[in-house]
C-alpha positions in Angstrom: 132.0 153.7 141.6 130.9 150.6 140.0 129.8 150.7 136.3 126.0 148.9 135.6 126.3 145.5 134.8 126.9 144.4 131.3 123.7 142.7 129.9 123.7 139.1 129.0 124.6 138.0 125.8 121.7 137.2 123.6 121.8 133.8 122.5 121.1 133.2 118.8 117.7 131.0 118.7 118.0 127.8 116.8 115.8 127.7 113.6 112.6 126.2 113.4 113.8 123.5 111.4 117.5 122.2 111.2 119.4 121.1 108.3 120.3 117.9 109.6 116.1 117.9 110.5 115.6 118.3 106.7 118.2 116.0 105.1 117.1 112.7 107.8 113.7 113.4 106.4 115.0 114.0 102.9 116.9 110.3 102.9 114.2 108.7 104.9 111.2 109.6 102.6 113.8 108.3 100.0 114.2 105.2 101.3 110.8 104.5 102.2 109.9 105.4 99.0 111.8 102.1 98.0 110.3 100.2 100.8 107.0 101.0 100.0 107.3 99.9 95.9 108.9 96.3 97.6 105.8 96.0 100.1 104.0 96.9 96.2 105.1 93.3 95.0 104.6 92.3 98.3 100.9 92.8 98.1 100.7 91.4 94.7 102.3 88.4 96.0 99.8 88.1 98.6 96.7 88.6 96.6 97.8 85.8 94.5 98.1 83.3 97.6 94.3 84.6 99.1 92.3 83.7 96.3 89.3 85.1 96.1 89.9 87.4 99.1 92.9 89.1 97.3 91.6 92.0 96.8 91.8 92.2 100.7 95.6 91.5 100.7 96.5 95.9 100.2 94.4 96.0 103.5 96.6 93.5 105.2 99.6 95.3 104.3 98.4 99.0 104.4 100.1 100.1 107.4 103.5 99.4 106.2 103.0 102.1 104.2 102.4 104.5 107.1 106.1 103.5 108.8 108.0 106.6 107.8 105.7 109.2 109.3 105.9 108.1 112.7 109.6 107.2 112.4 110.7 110.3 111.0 108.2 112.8 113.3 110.0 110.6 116.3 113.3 111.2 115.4 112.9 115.6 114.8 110.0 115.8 116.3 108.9 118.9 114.3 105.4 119.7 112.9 104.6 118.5 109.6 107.2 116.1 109.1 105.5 113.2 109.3 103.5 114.4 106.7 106.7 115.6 104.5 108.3 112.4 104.6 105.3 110.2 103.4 104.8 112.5 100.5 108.6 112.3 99.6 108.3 108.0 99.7 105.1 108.9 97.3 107.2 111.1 95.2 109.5 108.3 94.4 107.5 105.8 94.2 105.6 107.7 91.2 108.2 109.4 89.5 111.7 107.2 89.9 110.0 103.9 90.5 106.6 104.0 88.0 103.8 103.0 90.6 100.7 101.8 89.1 98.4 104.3 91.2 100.1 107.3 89.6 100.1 110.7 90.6 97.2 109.9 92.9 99.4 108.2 95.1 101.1 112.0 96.5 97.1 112.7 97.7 96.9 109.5 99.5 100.3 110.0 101.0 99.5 113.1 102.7 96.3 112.5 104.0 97.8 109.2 105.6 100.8 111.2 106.8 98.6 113.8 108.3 96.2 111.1 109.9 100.1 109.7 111.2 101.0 112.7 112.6 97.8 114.0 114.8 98.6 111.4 117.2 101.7 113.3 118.1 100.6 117.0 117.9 97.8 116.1 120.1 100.6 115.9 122.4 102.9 118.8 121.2 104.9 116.3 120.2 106.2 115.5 123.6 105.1 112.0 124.2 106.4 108.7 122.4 104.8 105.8 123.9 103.5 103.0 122.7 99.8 103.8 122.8 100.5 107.3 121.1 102.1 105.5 118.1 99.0 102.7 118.3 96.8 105.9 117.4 98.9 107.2 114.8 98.7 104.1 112.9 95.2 104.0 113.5 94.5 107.9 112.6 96.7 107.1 110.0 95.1 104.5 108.4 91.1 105.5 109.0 91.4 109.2 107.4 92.9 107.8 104.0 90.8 105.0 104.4 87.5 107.4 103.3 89.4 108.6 100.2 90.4 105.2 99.2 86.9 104.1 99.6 85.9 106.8 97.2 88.6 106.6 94.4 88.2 102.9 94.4 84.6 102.9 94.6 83.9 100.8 97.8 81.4 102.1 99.0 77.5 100.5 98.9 80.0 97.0 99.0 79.0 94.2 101.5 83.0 94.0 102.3 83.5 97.5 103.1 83.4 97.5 107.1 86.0 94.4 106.9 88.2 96.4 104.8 87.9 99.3 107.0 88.6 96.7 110.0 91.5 95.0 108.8 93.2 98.4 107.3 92.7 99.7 111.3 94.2 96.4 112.6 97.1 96.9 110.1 97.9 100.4 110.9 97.9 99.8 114.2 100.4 97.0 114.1 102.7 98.0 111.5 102.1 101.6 110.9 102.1 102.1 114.7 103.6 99.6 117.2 106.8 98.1 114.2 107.3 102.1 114.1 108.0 102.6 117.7 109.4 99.0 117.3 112.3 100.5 114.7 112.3 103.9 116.2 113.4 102.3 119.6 115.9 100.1 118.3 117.3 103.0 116.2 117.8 105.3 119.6 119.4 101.9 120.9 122.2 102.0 118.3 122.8 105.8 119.2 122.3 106.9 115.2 119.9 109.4 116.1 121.7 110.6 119.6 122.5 114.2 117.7 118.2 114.9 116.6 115.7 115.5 119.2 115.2 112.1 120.5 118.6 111.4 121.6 118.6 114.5 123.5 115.7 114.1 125.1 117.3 110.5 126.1 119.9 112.5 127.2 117.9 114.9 129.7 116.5 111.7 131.7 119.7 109.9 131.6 
């Protein structure tokens, strides 16, 4: 006589969010907290060289400041940590590095990073191509874009649907198609082969 079979062993499920997860998004808010204060000077630099127009130049540049969102949510691929990360680079740009827009600034950062991030939870965060990181940028950049508009007081100005235009353009390019840009060439170096991505890379190699 046979004894019943032993039941499988129950396999411990892996926690919501890692701690590797956590510290990437840890030192990338970090250092795109640093980034952003440089594209800062940037943009003064640029307002300087358009004249007139510089008070067109933060549009120009706005979508740098949407680069670690889509970066970071790429790399974990978890829910909210697009939004995390830009409020970490916010975080450090106020407190360690003195921003002029002050506290302010952590508002701004999340609505971006949530505008960054419905792109990919539209999709359950299960697609990375370039058109789904085109519409982050451009989420990104639109939903803050009405906030701005109102903290700065821009609306009722003759300027205002160029400045929306050129803030979508912006975040399209560099808060959208440098990100995939960067996040590619990071999965390229194998860096990131131990988050999400690289196993994912893994399961179609």
């Amino acid at each position: 006589m046979t004894g019943a079979p032993l039941p499988a062993p129950v396999r411990p499920r892996k926690p919501f969010w890692e701690l590797k997860d956590l510290m990437l998004m840890v030192v990338l808010g970090v250092v795109f907290g640093f980034v952003y204060w440089a594209l800062v000077q940037a943009w003064n630099g640029l307002a300087v060289l358009m004249g007139p127009a510089g008070d067109l130049a933060q549009h120009v540049l706005f979508g740098g400041w949407l680069l670690v969102a889509p970066i970071v949510i790429a790399i974990v691929r978890r829910p909210l940590a697009g939004v995390a990360a830009e409020v970490i680079a916010s975080v450090v740009e106020v407190i360690f590095l003195g921003s002029p827009v002050g506290p302010t600034l952590v508002v701004a950062a999340a609505i971006q990073g949530l505008g960054s991030e419905l792109a990919f939870a539209a999709t359950r965060y299960r697609r990375f191509g370039w058109t789904v990181f085109a519409v982050s940028g451009l989420l990104g950049a639109g939903l803050v874009f009405f906030y701005s508009a109102f903290r700065s007081g821009w609306y009722g100005q003759d300027i205002l649907a160029l400045r929306l235009v050129l803030q979508l353009v912006s975040g399209v390019a560099l808060g959208g198609l440098l990100a995939k840009v960067i996040v590619d060439a990071l999965a390229r170096t194998g860096v990131v082969d131990n988050f999400a991505i690289g196993r994912e890379e893994a399961t179609r190699g």
